[in-house]
C-alpha positions in Angstrom: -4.0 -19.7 28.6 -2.9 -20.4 24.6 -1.2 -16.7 25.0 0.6 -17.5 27.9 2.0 -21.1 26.2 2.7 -19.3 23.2 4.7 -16.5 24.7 7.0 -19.3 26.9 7.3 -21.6 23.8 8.3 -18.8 22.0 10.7 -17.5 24.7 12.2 -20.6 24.8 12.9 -21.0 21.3 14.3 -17.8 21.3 16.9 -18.6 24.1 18.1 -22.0 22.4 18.6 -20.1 19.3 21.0 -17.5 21.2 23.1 -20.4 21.8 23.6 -21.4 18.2 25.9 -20.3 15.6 23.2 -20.8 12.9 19.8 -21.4 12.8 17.6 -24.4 12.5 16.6 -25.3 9.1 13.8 -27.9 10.5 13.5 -30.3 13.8 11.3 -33.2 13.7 10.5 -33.7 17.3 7.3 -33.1 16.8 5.0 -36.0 15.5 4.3 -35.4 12.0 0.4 -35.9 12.4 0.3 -32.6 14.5 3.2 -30.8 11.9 1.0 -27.5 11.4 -0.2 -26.8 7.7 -1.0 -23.4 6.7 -3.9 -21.4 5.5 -4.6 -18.3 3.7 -3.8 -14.8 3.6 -5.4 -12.2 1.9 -2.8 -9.3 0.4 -4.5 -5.7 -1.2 -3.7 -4.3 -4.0 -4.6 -1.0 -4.6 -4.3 1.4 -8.5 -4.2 5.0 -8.3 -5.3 7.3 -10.6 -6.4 10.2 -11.8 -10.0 11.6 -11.3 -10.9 11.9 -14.9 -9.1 8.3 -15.7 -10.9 4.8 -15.8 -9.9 1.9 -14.3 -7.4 0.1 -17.3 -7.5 -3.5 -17.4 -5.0 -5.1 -15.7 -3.6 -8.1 -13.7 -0.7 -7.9 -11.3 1.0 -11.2 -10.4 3.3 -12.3 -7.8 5.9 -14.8 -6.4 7.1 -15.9 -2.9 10.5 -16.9 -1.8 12.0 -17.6 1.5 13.6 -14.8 3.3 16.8 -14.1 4.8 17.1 -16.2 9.0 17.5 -13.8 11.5 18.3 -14.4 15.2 16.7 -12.5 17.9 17.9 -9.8 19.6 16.3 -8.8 22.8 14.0 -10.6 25.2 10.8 -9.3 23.4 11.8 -10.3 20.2 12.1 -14.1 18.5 14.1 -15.8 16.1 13.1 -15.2 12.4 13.2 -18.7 10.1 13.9 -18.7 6.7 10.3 -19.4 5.0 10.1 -23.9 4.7 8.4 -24.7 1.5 8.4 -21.3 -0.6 8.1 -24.1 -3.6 4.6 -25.2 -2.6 3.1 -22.3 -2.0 0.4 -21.0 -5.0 0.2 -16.9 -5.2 -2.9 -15.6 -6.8 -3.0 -12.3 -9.1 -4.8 -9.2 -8.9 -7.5 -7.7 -11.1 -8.6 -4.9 -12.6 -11.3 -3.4 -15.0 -13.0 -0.8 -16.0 -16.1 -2.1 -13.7 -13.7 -2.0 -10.8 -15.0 0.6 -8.4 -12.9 3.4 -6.9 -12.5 5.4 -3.7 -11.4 9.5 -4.1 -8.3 10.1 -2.1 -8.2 11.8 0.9 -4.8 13.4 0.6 -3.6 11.4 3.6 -5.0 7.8 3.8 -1.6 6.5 2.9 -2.6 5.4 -0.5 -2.8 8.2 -3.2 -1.9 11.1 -0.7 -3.5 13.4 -3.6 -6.9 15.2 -3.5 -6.5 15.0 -7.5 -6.6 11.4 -7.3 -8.7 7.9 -6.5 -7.9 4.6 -6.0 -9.1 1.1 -7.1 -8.6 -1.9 -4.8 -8.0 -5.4 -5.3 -7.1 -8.6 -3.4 -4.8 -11.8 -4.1 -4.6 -14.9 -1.9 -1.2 -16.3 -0.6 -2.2 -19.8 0.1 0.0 -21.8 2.3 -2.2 -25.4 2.5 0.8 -27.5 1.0 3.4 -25.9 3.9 4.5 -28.2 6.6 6.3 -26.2 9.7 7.8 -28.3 12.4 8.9 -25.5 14.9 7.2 -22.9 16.8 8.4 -20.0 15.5 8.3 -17.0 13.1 8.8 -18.1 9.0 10.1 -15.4 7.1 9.2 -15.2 2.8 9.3 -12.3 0.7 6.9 -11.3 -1.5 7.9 -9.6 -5.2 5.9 -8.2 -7.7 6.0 -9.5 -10.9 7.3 -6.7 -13.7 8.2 -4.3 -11.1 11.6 -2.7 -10.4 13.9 -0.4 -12.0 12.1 -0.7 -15.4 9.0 -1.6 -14.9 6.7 -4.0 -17.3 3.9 -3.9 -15.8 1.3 -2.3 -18.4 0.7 1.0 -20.7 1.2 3.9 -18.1 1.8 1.1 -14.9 4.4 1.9 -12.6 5.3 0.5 -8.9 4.9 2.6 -5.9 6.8 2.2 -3.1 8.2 -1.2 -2.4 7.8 -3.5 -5.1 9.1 -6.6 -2.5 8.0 -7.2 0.8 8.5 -9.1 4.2 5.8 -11.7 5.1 6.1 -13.6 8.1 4.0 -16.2 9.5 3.7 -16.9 12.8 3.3 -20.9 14.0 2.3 -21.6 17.9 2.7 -24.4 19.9 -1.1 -25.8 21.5 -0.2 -28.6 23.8 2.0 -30.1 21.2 -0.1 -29.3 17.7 1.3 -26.5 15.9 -0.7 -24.2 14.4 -0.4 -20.9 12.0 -1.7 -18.4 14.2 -1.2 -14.9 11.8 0.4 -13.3 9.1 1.8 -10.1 8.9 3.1 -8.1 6.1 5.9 -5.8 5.9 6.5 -3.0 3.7 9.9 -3.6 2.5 12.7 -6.3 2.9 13.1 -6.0 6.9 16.1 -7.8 8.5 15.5 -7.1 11.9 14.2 -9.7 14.6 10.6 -9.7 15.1 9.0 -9.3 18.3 7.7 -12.0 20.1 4.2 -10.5 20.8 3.3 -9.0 17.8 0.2 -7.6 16.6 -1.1 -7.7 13.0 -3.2 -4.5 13.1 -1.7 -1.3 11.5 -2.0 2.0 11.5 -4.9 2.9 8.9 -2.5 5.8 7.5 0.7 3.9 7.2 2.7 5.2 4.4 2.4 2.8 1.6 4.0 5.0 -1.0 7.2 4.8 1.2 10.3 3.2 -0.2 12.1 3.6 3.8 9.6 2.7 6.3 9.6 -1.0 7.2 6.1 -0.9 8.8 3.2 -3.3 8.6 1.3 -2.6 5.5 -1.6 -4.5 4.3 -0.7 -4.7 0.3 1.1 -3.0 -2.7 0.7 0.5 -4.3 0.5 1.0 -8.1 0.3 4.0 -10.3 -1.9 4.7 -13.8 -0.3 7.6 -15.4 -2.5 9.3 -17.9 -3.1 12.4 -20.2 -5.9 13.8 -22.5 -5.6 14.0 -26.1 -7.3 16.4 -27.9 -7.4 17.5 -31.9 -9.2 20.3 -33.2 -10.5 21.6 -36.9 -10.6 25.4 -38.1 -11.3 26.6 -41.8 -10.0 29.7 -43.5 -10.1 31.6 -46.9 -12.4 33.2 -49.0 -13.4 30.0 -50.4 -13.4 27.8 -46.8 -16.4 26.2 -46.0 -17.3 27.1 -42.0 -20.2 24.0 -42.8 -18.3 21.3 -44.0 -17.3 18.3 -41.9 -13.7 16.7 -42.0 -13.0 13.2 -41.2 -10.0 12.7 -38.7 -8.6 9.2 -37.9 -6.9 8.9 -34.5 -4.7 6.0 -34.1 -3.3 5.0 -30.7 -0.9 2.2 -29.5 0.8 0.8 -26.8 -2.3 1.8 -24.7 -3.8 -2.0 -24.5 -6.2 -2.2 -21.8 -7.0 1.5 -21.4 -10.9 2.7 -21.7 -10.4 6.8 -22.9 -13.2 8.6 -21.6 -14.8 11.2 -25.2 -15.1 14.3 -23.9 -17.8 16.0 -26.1 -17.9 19.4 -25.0 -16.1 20.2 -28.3 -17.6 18.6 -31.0 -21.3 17.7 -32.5 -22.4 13.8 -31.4 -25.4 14.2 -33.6 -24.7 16.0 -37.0 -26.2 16.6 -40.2 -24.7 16.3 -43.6 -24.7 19.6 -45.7 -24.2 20.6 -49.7 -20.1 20.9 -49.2 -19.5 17.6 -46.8 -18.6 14.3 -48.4 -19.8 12.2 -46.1 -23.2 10.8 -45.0 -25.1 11.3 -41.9 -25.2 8.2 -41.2 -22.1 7.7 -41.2 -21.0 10.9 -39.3 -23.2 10.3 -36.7 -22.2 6.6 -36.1 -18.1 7.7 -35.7 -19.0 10.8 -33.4 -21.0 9.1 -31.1 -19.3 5.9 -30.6 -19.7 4.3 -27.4 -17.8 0.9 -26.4 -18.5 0.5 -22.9 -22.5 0.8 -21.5 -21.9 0.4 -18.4 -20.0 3.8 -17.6 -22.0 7.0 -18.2 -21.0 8.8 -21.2 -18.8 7.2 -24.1 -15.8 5.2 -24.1 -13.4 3.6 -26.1 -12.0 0.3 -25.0 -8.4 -0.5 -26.3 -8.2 -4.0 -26.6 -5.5 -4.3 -29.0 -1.7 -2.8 -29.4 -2.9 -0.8 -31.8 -6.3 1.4 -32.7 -7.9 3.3 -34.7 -11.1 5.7 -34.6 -12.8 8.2 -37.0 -14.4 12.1 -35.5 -16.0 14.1 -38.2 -15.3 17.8 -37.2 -16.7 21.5 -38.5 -14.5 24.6 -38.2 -14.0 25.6 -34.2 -14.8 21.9 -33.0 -12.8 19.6 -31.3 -12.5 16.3 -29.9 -10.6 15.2 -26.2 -10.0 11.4 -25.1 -9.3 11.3 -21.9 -7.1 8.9 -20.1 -4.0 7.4 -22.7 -1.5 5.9 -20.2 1.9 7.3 -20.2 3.8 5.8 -22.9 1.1 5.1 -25.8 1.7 6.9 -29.0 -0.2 8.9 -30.9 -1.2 9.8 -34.4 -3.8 12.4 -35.6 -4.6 12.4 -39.3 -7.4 13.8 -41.3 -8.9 14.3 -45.2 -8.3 17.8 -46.3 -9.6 16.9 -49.5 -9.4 19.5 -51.7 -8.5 22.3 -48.8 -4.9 23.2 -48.3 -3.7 21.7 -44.5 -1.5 23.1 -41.4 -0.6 21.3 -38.9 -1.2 22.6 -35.3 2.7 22.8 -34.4 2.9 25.0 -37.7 -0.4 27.2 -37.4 -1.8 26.8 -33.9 -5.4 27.1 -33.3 -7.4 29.1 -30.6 -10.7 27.8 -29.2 -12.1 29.4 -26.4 -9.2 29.8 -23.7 -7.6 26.4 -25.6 -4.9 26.8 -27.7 -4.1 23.6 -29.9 -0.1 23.9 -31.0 1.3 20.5 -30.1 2.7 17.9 -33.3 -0.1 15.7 -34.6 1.9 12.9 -33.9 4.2 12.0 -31.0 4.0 10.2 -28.0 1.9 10.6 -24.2 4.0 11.7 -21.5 4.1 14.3 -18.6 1.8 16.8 -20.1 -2.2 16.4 -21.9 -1.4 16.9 -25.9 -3.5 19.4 -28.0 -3.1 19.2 -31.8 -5.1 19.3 -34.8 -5.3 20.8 -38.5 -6.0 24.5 -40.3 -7.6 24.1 -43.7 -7.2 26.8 -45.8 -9.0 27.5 -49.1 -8.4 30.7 -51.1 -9.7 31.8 -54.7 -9.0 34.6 -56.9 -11.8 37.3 -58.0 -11.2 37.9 -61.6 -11.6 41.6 -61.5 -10.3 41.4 -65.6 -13.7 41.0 -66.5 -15.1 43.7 -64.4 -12.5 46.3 -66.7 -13.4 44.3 -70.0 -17.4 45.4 -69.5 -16.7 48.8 -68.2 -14.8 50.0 -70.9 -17.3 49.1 -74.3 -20.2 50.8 -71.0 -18.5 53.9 -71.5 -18.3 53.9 -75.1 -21.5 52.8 -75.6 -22.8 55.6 -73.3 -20.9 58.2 -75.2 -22.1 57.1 -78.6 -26.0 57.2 -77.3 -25.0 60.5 -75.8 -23.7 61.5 -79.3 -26.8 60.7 -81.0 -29.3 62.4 -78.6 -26.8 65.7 -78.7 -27.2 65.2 -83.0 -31.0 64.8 -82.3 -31.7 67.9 -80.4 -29.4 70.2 -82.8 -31.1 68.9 -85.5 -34.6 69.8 -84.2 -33.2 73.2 -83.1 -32.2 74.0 -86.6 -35.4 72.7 -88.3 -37.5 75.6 -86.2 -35.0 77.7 -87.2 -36.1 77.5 -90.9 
């Protein structure tokens, strides 16, 4: 029966409005005690990212104005009120960090559309409580991300997917005279057609929610974390280079606030052991190389909390350190202590490890592609084959004068049984 009132209110509104050059902004024949206030709705928010990437830390905020009135145009569809109240209505934010849990893509769920990729997911509340609406009717707002658009600000390596604004419409009904929000639904773009007077709010699982052209219902926004790896490797040459000897590298990042870079230690020694040519302590080694900021992931992290960073690796020859996930647009700087070792950069004298070849500059910034750099030390010393020559020569001499004597020794003895 509330259906079947709704759809004849509804129908009815929708024929006075045909006879109108312009919309109602408000009517107040209703009694104010039974004007309807609304309620909530929950909006997603969802992060993709790459498989080897952690979730960054990050808050996405919104804001709410009223959309553009749009008469209806057929009998199944209804008049489309420009949103009452915009002013009074609170949007909440969405969050994300590293604890937030994610969900591998399927390659078609709509959401990352890439098996190389997973998702995080979020929620922020719309909250209506403060809205008056004194028609039957459909309310039309849009919703807008904050930061997003043709130059995004939305974080280190954030970018918009998709529609960054969005059409939400709230439908009010008419119960025997007390109006009441009966749903929301949410549109993936800016939408300026009429919408239909029976109108469902369940969507197809797989919409497209990467789509900047579909106008279909959509159940939140779609963001991006673009990341790369960063590795830096050591090797030692020369007749004098020490294949034992740890080197101290300092990696500074920036711009990358909010990021936690997974250590990859398949290259490098967590636990080493300080030798006759190192500088440094164990100690002190072992507490750089196996740095860990976050417990709660497996493995170890470093957690970027500031605009700029900075971490020590000790490294022998052939050994090599990657940090996975710097967001798109952090820079980087790789530096190191040749001490008293003669240094190349990678981009100068590349460096083979395995099947990885380490050639990029040691400092530059994260974009498109991961970044492998590092340093060649080289330590050479001349053999001072001088003094070999200065010993052999007074050798021979000495050898020819001995022979002398033993040659004056037998002749002598010869010519004594002679007599």
């Amino acid at each position: 029966m509330k259906k079947k009132r709704f759809l004849t209110t509804l129908a009815a509104a929708a024929l006075a409005a045909s006879m109108l050059s312009a919309l109602p902004a408000s009517a107040e024949n209703y009694d104010s005690t039974k004007w309807a206030t609304g309620g909530t709705t929950t909006i997603k928010k969802y992060l993709v990212l790459d498989k080897k990437a952690n979730v960054p830390a990050a808050t996405f905020s919104y804001t709410i104005a009223a959309g553009t009135p749009v008469n209806y145009s057929g009998t199944d569809t209804v008049a489309a009120y420009a949103g009452v109240d915009a002013n009074k209505i609170t949007v909440g934010s969405a969050t994300f960090t590293s604890a937030s849990t994610t969900t591998d893509s399927t390659g078609d769920e709509g959401i990352a559309n890439d098996t190389t990729k997973k998702y995080a997911t979020s929620t922020f509340t719309v909250n209506f409580s403060e809205v008056k609406f004194k028609e039957p009717g459909v309310y039309r707002y849009v919703l807008t991300e904050t930061g997003a658009g043709t130059t995004d600000n939305l974080g280190a390596g954030i970018s918009h997917v998709g529609n960054y604004q969005k059409t939400l419409d709230v439908y009010v009904t008419d119960d025997d005279g007390t109006l009441a929000v009966d749903k929301y639904i949410l549109y993936n773009s800016i939408i300026d057609a009429a919408p239909a007077i029976s109108n469902d709010e369940q969507l197809n699982s797989k919409v497209d929610r990467r789509s900047t052209t579909n106008t279909a219902k959509t159940d939140g926004f779609v963001n991006e974390y673009s990341s790369q790896s960063l590795s830096f490797a050591k090797r030692v040459t020369g007749n004098q280079g020490s294949k034992d000897k740890y080197f101290k590298f300092t990696v500074t990042i920036t711009n990358a606030s909010g990021a936690t870079l997974n250590v990859n230690t398949d290259g490098f020694e967590t636990t080493t052991t300080a030798n006759s040519a190192t500088s440094y302590t164990t100690a002190v080694m072992n507490a750089a190389n196996a740095i860990d900021q976050n417990a709660t992931i497996t493995g170890q992290q470093l957690v970027i909390t500031s605009d700029t960073a900075s971490y020590d690796f000790y490294l022998q020859d052939g050994q090599y350190v990657t940090l996975d996930g710097l967001p798109k647009g952090a820079k980087y700087t790789v530096a190191e202590e040749a001490e008293e070792y003669t240094s190349s950069p990678a981009k100068t004298t590349s460096i083979e490890i395995g099947t990885k070849t380490f050639a990029d500059a040691v400092t530059g910034d994260i974009e498109d592609d991961d970044v492998a750099t590092g340093f060649t030390n080289n330590k050479d010393g001349t053999i001072p084959t001088g003094v070999i020559l200065s010993i052999a020569g007074p050798a021979v001499v000495g050898l020819a004068v001995i022979g002398g004597l033993i040659f004056m020794i037998i002749k002598r003895k010869k010519e004594d049984s002679e007599d």
